[in-house]
MIFI-438821 format. One record per residue (C-alpha): residue number from 1; residue in three letters; chain; x, y, z. Coordinates in steps of 0.02 Angstrom, whole numbers. Each point is the difference from the previous one (the first is absolute). Layout:
<pts>
PT  num  residu  chaine      c1      c2      c3
PT  NUM     ALA       A       X       Y       Z
...
</pts>
This chain:
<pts>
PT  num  residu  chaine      c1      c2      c3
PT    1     UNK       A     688    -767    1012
PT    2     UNK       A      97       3    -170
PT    3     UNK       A     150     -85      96
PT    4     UNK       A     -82    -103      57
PT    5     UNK       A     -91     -52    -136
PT    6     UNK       A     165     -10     -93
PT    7     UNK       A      78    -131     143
PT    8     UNK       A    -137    -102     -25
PT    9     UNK       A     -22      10    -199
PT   10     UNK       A    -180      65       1
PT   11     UNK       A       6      71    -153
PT   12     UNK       A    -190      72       8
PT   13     UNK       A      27      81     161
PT   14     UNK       A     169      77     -47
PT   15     UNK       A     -91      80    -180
PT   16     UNK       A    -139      47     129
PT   17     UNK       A     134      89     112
PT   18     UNK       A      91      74    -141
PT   19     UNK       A    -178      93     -69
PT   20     UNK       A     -21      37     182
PT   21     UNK       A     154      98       6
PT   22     UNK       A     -10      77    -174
PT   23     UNK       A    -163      43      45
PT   24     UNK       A      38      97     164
PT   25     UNK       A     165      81     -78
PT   26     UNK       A    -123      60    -138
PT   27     UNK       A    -117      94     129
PT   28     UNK       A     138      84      92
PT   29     UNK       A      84      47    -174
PT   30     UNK       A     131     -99       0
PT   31     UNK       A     -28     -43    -208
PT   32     UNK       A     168     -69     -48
PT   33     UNK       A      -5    -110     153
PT   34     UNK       A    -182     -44     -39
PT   35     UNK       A      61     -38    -160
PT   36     UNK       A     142    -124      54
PT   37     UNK       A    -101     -84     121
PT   38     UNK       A    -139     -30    -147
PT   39     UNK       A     108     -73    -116
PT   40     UNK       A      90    -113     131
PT   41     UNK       A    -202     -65      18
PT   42     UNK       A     -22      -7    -163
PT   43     UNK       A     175    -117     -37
PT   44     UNK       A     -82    -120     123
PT   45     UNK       A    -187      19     -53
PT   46     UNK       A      99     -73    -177
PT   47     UNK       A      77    -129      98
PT   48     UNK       A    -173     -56      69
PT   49     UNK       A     -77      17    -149
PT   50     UNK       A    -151      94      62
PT   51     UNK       A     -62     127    -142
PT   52     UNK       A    -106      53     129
PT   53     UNK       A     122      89      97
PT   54     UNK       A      81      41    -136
PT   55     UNK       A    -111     123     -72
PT   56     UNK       A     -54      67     160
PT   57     UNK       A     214      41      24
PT   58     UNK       A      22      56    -188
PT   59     UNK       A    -143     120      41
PT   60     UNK       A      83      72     184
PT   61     UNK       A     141      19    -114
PT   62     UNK       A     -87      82    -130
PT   63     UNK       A     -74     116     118
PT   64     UNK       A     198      35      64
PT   65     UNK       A      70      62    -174
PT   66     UNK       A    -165     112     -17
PT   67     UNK       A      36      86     170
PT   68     UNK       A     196      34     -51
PT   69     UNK       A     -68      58    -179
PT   70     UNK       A      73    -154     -97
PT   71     UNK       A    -179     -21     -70
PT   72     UNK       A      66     -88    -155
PT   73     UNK       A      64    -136     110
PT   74     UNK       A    -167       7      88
PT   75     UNK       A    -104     -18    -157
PT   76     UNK       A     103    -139     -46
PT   77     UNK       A     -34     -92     191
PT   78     UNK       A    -185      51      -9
PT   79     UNK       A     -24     -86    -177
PT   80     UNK       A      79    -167      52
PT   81     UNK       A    -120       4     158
PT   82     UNK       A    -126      44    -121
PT   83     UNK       A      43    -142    -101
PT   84     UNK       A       7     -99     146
PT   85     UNK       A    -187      28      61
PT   86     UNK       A     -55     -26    -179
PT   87     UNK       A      64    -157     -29
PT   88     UNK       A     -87     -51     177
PT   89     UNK       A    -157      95     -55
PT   90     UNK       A      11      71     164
PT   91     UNK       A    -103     163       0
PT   92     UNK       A      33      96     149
PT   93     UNK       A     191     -23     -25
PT   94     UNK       A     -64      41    -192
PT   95     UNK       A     -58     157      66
PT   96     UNK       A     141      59     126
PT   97     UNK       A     122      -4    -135
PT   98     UNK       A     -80      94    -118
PT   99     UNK       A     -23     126     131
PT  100     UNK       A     182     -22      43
PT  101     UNK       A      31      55    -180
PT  102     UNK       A    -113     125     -39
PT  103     UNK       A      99      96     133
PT  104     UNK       A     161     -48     -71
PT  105     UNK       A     -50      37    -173
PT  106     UNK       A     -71     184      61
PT  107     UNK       A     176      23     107
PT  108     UNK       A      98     -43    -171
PT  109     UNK       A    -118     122    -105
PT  110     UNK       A     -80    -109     -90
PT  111     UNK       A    -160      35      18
PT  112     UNK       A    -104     -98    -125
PT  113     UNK       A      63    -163      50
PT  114     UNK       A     -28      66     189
PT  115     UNK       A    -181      25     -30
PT  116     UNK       A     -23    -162    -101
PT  117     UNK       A      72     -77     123
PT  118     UNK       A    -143      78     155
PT  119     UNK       A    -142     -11    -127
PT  120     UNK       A      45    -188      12
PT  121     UNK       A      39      -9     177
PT  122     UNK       A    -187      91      32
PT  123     UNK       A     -96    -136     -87
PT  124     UNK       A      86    -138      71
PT  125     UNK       A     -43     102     162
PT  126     UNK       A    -162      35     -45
PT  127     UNK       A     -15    -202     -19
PT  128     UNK       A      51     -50     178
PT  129     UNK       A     -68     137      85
PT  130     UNK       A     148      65      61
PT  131     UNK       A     -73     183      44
PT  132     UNK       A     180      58      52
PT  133     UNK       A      90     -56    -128
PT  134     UNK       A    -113      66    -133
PT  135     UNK       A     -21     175     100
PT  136     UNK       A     205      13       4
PT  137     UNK       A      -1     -46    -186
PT  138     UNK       A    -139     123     -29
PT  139     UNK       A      97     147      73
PT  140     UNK       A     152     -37    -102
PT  141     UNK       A     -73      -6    -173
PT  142     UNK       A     -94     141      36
PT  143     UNK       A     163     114      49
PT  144     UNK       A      73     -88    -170
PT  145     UNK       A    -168      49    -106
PT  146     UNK       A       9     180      81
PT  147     UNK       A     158      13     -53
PT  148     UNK       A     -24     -29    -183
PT  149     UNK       A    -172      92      11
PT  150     UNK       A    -129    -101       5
PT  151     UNK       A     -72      94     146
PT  152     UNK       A    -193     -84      -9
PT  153     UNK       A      97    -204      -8
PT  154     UNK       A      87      83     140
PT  155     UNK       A    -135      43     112
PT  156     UNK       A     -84    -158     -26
PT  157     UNK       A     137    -108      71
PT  158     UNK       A      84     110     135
PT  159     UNK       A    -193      11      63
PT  160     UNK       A       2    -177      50
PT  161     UNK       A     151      20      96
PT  162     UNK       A     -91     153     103
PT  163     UNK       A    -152    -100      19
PT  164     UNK       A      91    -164      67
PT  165     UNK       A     123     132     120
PT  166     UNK       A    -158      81      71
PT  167     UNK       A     -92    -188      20
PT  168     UNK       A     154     -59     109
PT  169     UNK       A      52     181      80
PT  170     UNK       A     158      22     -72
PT  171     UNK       A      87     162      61
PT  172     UNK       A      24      35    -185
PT  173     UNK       A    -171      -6     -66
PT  174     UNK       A     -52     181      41
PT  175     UNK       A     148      32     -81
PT  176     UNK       A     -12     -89    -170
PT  177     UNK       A    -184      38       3
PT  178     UNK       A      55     189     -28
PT  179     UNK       A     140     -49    -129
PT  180     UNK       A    -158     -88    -106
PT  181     UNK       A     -98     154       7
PT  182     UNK       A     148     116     -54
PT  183     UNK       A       1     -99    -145
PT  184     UNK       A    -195      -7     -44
PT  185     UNK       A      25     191      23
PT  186     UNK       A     119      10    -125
PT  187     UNK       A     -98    -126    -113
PT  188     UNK       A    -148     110      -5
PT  189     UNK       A      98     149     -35
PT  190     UNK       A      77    -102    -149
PT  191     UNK       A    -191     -51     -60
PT  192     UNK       A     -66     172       3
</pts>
């Protein structure tokens, strides 16, 4: 397909095989071939001028640098996609990459702007409706607000994640139902 589209100068199709093949080196962890593959897409997404694309590649390559611990470089992708959706006022691509970088922000440590950045994802969630999005987003503020403490914030957002798990059967739910009440245990022993 990407040869092809390449004989024939079909630029869309060849940035649509290029993310194809990124995409599928990226599930079989192949990262740094992911990562060539991306930005070969995203040189001809540029070409094309299609911003839509664009992000959607900046993010996959975002994504890349977080998995091979370069989260600085991933911050910096995840803010232009950011950026990006913003500009477009386009709010579920709004809320994947704040999502995107919460998680980068917790992997580099900083964890205030990784929880501003969930609390934000969580009401644009809470907005569309997007149950999963706003469960995921749930559960990782909550780890980040049991981690500084705030045990009874905590419980009230990794809850939501249970309850959506055990609405949809998730084979975790059971499990993070039990993490929630370990930590409503230990926030009673603190209240006593």
């Amino acid at each position: 397909m990407l040869h092809k589209a390449q004989q024939i100068g079909d630029r869309g199709a060849e940035c649509d095989a290029l993310i194809n093949l990124g995409n599928f080196l990226s599930e079989i962890g192949d990262t740094s071939q992911a990562i060539q593959y991306f930005q070969k897409a995203l040189e001809v997404s540029v070409k094309m001028q299609d911003r839509s694309k664009q992000m959607r590649i900046i993010g996959n390559l975002g994504a890349m640098y977080r998995e091979i611990g370069e989260t600085e470089k991933a911050i910096e992708l995840h803010q232009q996609a950011l950026s990006l959706a913003r500009e477009w006022g386009d709010l579920h691509s709004i809320e994947t990459w704040l999502h995107n970088l919460g998680m980068d922000y917790s992997a580099s440590g900083d964890i205030q702007a990784a929880i501003e950045c969930y609390r934000q994802c969580i009401e644009i969630s809470e907005r569309l409706g997007s149950n999963r999005k706003l469960a995921s987003a749930s559960w990782n503020l909550g780890l980040l607000l049991e981690r500084q403490v705030n045990l009874e914030e905590a419980v009230k957002f990794m809850q939501r994640n249970a309850e959506y798990e055990r609405s949809i059967g998730h084979p975790d739910a059971e499990k993070h139902a039990a993490y929630v009440e370990r930590i409503r245990a230990r926030l009673s022993k603190t209240q006593r």
